[in-house]
Chimera marker file (.cmm) of the C-alpha trace (Angstrom):
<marker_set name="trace">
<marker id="1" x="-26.062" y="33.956" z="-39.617" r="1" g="1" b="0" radius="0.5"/>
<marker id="2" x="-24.251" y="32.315" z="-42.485" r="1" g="1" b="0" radius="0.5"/>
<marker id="3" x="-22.442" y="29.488" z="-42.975" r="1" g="1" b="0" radius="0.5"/>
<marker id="4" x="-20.255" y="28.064" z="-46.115" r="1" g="1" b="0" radius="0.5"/>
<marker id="5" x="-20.981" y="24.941" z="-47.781" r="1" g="1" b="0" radius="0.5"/>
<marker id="6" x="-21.895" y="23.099" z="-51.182" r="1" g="1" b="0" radius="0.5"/>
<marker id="7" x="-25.350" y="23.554" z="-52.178" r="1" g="1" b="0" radius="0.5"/>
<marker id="8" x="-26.456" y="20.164" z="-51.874" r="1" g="1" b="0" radius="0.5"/>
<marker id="9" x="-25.481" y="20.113" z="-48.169" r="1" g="1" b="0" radius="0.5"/>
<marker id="10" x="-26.962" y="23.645" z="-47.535" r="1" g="1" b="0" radius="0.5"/>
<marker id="11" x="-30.363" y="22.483" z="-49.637" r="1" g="1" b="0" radius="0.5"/>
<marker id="12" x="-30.425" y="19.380" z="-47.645" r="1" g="1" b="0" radius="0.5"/>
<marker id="13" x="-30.475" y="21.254" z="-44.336" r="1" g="1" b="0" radius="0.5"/>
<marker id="14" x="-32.862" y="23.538" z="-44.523" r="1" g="1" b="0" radius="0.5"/>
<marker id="15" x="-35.659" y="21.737" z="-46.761" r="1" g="1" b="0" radius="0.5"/>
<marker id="16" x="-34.721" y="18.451" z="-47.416" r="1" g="1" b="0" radius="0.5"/>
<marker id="17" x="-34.241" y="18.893" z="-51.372" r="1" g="1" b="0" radius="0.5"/>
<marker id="18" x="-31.685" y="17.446" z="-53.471" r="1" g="1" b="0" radius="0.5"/>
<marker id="19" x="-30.301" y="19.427" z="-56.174" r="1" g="1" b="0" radius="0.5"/>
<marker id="20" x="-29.474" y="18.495" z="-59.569" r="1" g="1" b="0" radius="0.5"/>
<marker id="21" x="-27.657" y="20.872" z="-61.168" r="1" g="1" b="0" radius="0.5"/>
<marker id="22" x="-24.568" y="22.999" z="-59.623" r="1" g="1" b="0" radius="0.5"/>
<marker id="23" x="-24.336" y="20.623" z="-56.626" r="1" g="1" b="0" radius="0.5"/>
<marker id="24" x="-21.333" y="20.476" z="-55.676" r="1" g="1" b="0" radius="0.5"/>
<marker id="25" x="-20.624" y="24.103" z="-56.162" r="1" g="1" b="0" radius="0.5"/>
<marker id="26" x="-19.950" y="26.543" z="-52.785" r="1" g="1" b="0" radius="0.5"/>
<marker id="27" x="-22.388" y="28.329" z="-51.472" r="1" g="1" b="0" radius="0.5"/>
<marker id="28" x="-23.403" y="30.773" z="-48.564" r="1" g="1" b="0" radius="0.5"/>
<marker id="29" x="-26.236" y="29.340" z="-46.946" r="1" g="1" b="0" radius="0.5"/>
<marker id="30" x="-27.529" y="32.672" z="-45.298" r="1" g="1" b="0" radius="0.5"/>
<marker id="31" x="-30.267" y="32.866" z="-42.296" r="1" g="1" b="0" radius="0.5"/>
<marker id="32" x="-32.478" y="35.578" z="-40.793" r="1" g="1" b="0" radius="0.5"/>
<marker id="33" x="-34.990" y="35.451" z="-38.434" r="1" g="1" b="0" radius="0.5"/>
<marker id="34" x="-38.129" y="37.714" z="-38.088" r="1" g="1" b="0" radius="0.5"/>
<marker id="35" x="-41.202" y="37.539" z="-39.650" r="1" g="1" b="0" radius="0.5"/>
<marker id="36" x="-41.293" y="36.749" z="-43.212" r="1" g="1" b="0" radius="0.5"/>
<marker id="37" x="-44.278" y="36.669" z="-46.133" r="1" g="1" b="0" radius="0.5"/>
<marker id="38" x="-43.082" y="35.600" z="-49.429" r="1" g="1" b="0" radius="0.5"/>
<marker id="39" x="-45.315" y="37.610" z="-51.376" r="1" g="1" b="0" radius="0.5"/>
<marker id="40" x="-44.016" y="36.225" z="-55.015" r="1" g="1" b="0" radius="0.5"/>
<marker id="41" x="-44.382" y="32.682" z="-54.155" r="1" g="1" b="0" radius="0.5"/>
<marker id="42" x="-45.917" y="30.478" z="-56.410" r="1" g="1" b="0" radius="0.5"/>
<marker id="43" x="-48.564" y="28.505" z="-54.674" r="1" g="1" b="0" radius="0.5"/>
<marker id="44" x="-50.354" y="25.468" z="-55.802" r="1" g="1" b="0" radius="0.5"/>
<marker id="45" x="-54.161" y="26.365" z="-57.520" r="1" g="1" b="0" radius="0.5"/>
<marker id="46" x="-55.581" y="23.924" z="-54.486" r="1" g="1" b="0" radius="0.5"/>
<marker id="47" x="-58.256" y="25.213" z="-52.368" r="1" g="1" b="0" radius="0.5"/>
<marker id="48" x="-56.780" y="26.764" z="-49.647" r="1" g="1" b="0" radius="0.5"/>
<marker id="49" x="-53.376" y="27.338" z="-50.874" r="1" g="1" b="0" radius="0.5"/>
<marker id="50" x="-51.932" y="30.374" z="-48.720" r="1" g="1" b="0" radius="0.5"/>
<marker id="51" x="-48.995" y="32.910" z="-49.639" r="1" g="1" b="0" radius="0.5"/>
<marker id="52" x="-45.757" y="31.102" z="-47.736" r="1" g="1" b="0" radius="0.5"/>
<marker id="53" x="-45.117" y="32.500" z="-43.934" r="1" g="1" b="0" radius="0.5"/>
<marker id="54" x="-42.317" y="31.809" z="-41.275" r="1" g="1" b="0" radius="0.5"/>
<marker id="55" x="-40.070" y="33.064" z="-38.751" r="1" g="1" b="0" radius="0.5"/>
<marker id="56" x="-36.793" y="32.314" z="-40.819" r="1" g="1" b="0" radius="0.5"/>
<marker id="57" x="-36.194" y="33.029" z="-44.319" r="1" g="1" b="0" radius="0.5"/>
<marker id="58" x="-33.104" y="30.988" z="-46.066" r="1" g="1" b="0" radius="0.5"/>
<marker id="59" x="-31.005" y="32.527" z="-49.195" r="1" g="1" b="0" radius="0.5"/>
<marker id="60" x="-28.919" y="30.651" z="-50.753" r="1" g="1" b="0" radius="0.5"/>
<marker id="61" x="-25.991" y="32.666" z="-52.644" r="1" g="1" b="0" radius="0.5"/>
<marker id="62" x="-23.320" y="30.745" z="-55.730" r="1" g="1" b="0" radius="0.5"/>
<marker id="63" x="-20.317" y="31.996" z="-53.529" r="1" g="1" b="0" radius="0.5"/>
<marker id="64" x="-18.416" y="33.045" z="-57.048" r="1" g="1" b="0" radius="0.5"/>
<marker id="65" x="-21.280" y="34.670" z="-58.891" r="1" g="1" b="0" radius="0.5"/>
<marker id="66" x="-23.190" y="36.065" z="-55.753" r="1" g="1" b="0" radius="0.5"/>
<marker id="67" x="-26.109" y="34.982" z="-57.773" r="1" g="1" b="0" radius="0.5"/>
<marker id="68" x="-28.823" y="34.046" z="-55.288" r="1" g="1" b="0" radius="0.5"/>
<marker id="69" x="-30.306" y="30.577" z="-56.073" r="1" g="1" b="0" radius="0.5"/>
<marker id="70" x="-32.597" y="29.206" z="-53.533" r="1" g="1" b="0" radius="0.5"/>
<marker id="71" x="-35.145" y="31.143" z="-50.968" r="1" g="1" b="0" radius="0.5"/>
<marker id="72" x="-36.927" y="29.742" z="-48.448" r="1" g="1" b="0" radius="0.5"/>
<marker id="73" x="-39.319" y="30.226" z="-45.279" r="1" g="1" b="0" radius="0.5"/>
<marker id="74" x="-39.870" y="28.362" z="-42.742" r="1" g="1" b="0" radius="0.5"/>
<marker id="75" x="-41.092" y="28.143" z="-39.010" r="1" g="1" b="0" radius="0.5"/>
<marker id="76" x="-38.192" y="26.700" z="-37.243" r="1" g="1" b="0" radius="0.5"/>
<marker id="77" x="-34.375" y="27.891" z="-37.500" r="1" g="1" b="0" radius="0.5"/>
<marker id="78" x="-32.439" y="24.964" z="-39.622" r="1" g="1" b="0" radius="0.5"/>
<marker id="79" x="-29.286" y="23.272" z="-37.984" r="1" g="1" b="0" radius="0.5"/>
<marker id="80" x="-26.321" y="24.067" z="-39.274" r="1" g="1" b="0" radius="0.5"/>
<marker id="81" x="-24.060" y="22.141" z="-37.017" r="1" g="1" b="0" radius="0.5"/>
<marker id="82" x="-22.772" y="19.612" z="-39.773" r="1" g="1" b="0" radius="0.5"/>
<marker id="83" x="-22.256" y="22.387" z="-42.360" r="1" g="1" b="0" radius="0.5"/>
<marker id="84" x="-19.065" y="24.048" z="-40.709" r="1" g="1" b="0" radius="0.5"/>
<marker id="85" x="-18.590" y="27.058" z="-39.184" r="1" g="1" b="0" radius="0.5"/>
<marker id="86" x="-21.500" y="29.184" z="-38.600" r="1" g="1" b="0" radius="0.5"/>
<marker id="87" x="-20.837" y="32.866" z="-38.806" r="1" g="1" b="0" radius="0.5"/>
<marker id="88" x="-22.862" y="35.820" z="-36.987" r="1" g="1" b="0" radius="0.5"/>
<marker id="89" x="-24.128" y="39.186" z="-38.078" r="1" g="1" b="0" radius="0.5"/>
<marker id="90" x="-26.514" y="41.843" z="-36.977" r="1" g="1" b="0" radius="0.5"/>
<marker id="91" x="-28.650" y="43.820" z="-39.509" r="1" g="1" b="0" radius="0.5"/>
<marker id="92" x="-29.625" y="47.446" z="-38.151" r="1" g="1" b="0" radius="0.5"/>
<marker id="93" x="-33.268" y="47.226" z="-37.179" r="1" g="1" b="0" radius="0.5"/>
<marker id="94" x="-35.880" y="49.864" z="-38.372" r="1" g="1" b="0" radius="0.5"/>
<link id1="1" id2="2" r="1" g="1" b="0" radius="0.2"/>
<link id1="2" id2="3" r="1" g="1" b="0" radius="0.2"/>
<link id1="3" id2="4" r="1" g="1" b="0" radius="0.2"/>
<link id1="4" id2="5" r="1" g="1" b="0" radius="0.2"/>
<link id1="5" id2="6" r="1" g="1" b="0" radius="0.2"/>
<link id1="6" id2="7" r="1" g="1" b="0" radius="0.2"/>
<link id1="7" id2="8" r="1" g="1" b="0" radius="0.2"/>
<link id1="8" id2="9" r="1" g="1" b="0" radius="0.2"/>
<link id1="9" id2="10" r="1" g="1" b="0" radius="0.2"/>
<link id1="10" id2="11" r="1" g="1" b="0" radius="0.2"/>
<link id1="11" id2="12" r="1" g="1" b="0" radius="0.2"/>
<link id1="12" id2="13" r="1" g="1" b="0" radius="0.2"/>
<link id1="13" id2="14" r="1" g="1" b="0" radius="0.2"/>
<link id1="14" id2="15" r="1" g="1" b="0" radius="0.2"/>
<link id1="15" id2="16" r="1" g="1" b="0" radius="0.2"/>
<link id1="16" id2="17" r="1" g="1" b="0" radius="0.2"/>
<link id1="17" id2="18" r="1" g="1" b="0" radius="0.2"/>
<link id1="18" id2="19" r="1" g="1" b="0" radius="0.2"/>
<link id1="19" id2="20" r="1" g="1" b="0" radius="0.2"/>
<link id1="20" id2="21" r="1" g="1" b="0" radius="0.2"/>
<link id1="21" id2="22" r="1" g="1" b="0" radius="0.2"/>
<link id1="22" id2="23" r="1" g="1" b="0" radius="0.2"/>
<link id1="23" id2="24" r="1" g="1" b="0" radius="0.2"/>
<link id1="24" id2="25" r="1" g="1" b="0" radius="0.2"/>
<link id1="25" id2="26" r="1" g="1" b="0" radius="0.2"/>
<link id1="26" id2="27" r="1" g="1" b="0" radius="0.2"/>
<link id1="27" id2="28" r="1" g="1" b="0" radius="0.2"/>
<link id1="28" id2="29" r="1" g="1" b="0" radius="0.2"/>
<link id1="29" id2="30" r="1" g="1" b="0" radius="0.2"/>
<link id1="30" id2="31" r="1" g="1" b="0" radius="0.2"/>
<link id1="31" id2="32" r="1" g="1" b="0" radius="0.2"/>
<link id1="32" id2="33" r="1" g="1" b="0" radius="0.2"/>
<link id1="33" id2="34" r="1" g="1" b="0" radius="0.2"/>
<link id1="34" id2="35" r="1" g="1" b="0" radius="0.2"/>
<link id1="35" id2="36" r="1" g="1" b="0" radius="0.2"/>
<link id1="36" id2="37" r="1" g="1" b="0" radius="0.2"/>
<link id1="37" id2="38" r="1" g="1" b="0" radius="0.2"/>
<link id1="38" id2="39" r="1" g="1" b="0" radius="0.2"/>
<link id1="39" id2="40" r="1" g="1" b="0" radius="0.2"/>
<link id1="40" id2="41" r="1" g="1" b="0" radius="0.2"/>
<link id1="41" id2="42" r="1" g="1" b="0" radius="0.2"/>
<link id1="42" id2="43" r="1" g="1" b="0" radius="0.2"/>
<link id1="43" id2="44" r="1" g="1" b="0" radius="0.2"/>
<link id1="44" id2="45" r="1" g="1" b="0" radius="0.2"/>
<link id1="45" id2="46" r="1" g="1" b="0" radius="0.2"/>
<link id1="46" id2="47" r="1" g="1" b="0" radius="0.2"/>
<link id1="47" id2="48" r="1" g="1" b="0" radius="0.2"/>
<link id1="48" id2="49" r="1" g="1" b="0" radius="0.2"/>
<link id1="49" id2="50" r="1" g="1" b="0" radius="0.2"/>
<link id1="50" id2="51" r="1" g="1" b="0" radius="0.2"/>
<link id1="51" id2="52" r="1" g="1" b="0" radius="0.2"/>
<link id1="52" id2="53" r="1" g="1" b="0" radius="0.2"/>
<link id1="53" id2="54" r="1" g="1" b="0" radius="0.2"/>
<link id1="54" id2="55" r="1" g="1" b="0" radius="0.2"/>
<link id1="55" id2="56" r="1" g="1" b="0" radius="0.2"/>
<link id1="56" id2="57" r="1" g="1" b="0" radius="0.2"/>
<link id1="57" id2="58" r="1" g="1" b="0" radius="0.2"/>
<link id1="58" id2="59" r="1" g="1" b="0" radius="0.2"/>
<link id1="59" id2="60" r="1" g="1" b="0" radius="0.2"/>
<link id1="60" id2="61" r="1" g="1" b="0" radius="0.2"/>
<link id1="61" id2="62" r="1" g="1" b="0" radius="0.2"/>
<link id1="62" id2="63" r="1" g="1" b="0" radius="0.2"/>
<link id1="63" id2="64" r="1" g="1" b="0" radius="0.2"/>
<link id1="64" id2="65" r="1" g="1" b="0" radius="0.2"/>
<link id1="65" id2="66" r="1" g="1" b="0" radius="0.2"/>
<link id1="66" id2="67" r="1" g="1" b="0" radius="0.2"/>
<link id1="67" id2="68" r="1" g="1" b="0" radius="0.2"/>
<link id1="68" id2="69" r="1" g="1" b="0" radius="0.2"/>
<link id1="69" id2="70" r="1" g="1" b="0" radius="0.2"/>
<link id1="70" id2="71" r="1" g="1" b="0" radius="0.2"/>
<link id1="71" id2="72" r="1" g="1" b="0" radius="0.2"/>
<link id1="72" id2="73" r="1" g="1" b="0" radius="0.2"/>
<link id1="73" id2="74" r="1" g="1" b="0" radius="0.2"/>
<link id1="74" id2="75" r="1" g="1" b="0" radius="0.2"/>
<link id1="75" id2="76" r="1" g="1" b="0" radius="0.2"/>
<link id1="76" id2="77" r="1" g="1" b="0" radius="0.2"/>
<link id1="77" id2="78" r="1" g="1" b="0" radius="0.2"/>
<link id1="78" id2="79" r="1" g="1" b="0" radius="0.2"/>
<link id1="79" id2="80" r="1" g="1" b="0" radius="0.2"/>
<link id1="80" id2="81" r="1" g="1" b="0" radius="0.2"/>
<link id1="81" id2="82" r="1" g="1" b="0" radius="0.2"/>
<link id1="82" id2="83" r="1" g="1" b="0" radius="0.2"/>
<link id1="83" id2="84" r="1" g="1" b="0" radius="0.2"/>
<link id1="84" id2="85" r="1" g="1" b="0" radius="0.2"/>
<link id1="85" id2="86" r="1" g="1" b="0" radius="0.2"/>
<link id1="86" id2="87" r="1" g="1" b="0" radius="0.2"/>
<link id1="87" id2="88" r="1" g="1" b="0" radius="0.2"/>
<link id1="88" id2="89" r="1" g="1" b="0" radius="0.2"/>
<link id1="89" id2="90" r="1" g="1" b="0" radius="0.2"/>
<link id1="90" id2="91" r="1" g="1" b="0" radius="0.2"/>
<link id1="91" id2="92" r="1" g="1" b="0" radius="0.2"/>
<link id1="92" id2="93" r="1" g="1" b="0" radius="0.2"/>
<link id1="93" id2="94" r="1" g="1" b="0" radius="0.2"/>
</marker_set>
């Protein structure tokens, strides 16, 4: 699913972050479920520190460059009820 927003309202949904720089600019706030390992995370050095895992992996995408610029993973599916209209798709599964 997708939905269209600014990426200060699409950060603040599905992690809580507030962005600095481009934050008013639109974005597609795009989200699959499955099961995800983010392989190229950078993890803290702390004992313990374990490769990031989750049932829903977030992309945001600059909706005039298509450049992605935020990924995330997460456990639970994010609401996107105050963001606008949510949009469906299917991906073909393996």
């Amino acid at each position: 699913m997708y939905v269209i927003s600014t990426r200060e309202a699409a950060e603040r949904s599905v992690s809580g972050d507030i962005v600095g720089s481009f934050a008013n600019n639109r974005v597609y706030l795009v989200i699959l479920g499955g099961h995800f390992v983010y392989e190229g995370a950078s993890v803290p050095l702390a004992a313990g520190a374990q490769t990031p895992t989750g049932s829903y992996v977030t992309f945001t995408i600059d909706a005039r460059t298509h450049d992605a610029l935020d990924i995330g993973i997460q456990q639970t599916a994010p609401d996107l009820a105050g963001l606008g209209r949510v949009w469906s798709f299917e991906l073909p599964s393996r």
